[in-house]
C-alpha positions in Angstrom: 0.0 0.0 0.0 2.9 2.2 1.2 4.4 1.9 -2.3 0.9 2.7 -4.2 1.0 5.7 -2.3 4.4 6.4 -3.3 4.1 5.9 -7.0 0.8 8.6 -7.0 2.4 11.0 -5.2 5.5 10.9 -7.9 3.4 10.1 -10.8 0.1 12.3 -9.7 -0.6 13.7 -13.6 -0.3 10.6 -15.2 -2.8 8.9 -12.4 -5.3 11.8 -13.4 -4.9 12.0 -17.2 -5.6 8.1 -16.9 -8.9 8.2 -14.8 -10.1 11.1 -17.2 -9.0 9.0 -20.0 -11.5 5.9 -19.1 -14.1 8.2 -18.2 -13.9 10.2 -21.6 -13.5 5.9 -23.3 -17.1 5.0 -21.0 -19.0 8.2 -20.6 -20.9 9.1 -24.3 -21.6 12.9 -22.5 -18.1 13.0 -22.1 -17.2 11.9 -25.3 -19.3 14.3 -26.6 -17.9 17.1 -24.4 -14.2 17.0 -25.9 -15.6 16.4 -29.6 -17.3 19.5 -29.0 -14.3 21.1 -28.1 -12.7 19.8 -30.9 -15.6 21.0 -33.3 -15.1 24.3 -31.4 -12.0 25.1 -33.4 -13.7 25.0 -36.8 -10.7 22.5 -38.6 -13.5 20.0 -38.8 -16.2 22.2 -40.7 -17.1 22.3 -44.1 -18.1 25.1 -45.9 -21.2 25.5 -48.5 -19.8 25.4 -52.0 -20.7 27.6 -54.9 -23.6 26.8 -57.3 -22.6 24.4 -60.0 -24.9 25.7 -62.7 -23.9 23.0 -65.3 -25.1 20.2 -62.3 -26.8 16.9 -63.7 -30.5 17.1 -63.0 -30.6 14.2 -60.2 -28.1 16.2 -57.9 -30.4 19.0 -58.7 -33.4 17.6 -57.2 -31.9 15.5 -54.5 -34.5 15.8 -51.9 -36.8 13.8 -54.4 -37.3 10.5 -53.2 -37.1 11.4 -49.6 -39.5 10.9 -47.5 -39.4 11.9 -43.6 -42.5 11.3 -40.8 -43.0 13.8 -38.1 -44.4 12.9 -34.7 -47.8 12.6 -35.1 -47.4 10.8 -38.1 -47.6 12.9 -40.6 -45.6 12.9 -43.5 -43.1 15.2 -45.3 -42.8 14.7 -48.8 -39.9 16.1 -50.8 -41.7 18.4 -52.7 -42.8 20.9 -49.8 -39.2 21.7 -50.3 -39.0 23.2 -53.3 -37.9 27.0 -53.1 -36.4 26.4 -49.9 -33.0 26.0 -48.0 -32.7 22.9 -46.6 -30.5 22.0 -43.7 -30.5 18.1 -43.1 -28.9 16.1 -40.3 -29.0 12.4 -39.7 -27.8 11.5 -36.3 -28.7 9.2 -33.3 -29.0 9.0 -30.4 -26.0 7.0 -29.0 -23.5 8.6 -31.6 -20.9 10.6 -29.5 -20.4 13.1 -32.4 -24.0 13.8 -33.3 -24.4 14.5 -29.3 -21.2 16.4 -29.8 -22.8 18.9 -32.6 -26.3 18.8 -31.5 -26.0 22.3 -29.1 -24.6 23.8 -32.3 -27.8 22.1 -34.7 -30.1 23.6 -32.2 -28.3 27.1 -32.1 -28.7 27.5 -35.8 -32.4 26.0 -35.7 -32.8 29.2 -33.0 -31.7 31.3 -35.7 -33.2 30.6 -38.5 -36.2 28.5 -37.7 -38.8 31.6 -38.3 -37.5 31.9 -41.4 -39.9 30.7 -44.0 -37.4 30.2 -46.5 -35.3 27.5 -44.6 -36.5 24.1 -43.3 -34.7 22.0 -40.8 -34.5 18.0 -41.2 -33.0 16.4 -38.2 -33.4 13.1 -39.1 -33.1 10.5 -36.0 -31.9 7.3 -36.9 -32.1 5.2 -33.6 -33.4 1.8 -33.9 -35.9 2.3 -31.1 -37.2 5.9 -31.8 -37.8 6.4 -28.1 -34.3 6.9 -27.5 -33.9 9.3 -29.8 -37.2 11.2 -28.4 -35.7 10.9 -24.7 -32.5 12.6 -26.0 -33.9 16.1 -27.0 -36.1 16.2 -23.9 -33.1 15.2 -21.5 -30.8 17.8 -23.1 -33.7 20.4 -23.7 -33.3 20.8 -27.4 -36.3 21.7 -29.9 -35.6 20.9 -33.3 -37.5 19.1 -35.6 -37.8 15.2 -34.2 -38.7 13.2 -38.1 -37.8 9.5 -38.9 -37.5 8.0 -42.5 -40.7 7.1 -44.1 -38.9 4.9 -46.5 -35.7 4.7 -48.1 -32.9 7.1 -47.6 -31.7 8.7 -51.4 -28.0 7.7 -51.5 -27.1 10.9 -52.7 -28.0 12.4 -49.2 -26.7 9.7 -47.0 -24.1 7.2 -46.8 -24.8 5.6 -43.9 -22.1 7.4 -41.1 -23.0 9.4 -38.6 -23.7 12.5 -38.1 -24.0 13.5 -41.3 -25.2 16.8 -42.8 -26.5 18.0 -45.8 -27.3 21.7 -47.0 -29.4 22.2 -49.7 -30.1 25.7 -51.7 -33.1 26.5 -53.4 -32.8 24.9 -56.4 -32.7 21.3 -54.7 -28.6 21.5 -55.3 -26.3 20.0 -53.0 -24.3 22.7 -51.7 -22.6 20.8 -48.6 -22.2 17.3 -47.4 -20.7 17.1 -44.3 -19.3 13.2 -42.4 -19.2 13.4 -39.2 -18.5 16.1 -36.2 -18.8 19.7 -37.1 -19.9 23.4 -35.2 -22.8 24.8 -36.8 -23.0 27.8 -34.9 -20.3 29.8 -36.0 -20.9 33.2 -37.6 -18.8 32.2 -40.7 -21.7 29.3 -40.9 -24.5 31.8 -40.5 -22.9 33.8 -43.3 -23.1 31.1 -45.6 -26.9 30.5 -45.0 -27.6 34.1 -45.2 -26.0 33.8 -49.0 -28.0 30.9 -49.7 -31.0 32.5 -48.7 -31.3 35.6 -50.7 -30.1 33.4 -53.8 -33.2 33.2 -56.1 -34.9 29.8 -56.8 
């Protein structure tokens, strides 16, 4: 025992960095926390990319095909989002980088969710949907809560998580983000702003 003690007084930093270390390895809030922090810096973030006027039609219309329910069932069909900025993210609930990004999903949903030229698509993908419900109401956030209706257009999703799609008014892909990224920076906001006053 007297040689345990020994060994923490020399070694104290190493003793700590190791009992943060498992709880960051079995702790998904923790996880999340130093994603976040990571996110934070903006090296992880994409940016929206100019208009590619000379686009193939079915990258054009890549919402068609993609159908989303709401919570009481009803269902959101592509085409109510024609003319609109579209900010989709598919994430779950026990994905340490979707929690990660989720303060800055809801942030930007704060921003811009009385705009009626933007619509917001936070798509859960949770096996058991009632984790994914429990999650916004632990953590207090308000966006959107849809499931697929049907099959997911590859085009918008690959199948890792979180990912993020932004599309401008003309159905166009303009970003297609894999995996952790901050969403409520200004630089961000500036980029929706553009998108927005674009014309259909």
């Amino acid at each position: 025992m007297e040689n345990l003690k020994i060994w923490l007084r020399k070694n104290a930093s190493t003793a700590v960095l190791t009992v943060l270390f498992i709880i960051v390895l079995v702790n998904k809030d923790a996880k999340a926390w130093l994603m976040r922090q990571v996110a934070s810096t903006g090296i992880l973030n994409s940016s929206i990319s100019e208009s590619k006027e000379g686009q193939h039609v079915s990258a054009k219309v890549s919402y068609t095909g993609l159908m989303l329910k709401k919570e009481d069932g009803t269902i959101i069909d592509g085409s109510a989002l024609q003319n609109k900025v579209v900010f989709i993210n598919f994430w779950a609930s026990w994905c340490p980088p979707c929690r990660a990004e989720f303060p800055s999903v809801q942030k930007l949903y704060d921003q811009y969710k009385n705009n009626p030229d933007m619509v917001f698509l936070t798509v859960n993908l949770d096996d058991n949907v009632s984790l994914g419900k429990s999650y916004l109401k632990e953590k207090g956030f308000t966006v959107p809560f849809l499931t697929p209706a049907g099959n997911i257009p590859d085009a918008l999703y690959s199948g890792s998580l979180p990912t993020t799609v932004v599309l401008d008014k003309k159905g166009e892909i303009r970003m297609q983000h894999t995996g952790v990224a901050d969403y409520s920076k200004d630089s961000f906001y500036k980029q929706i702003d553009e998108l927005l006053n674009e014309k259909p």
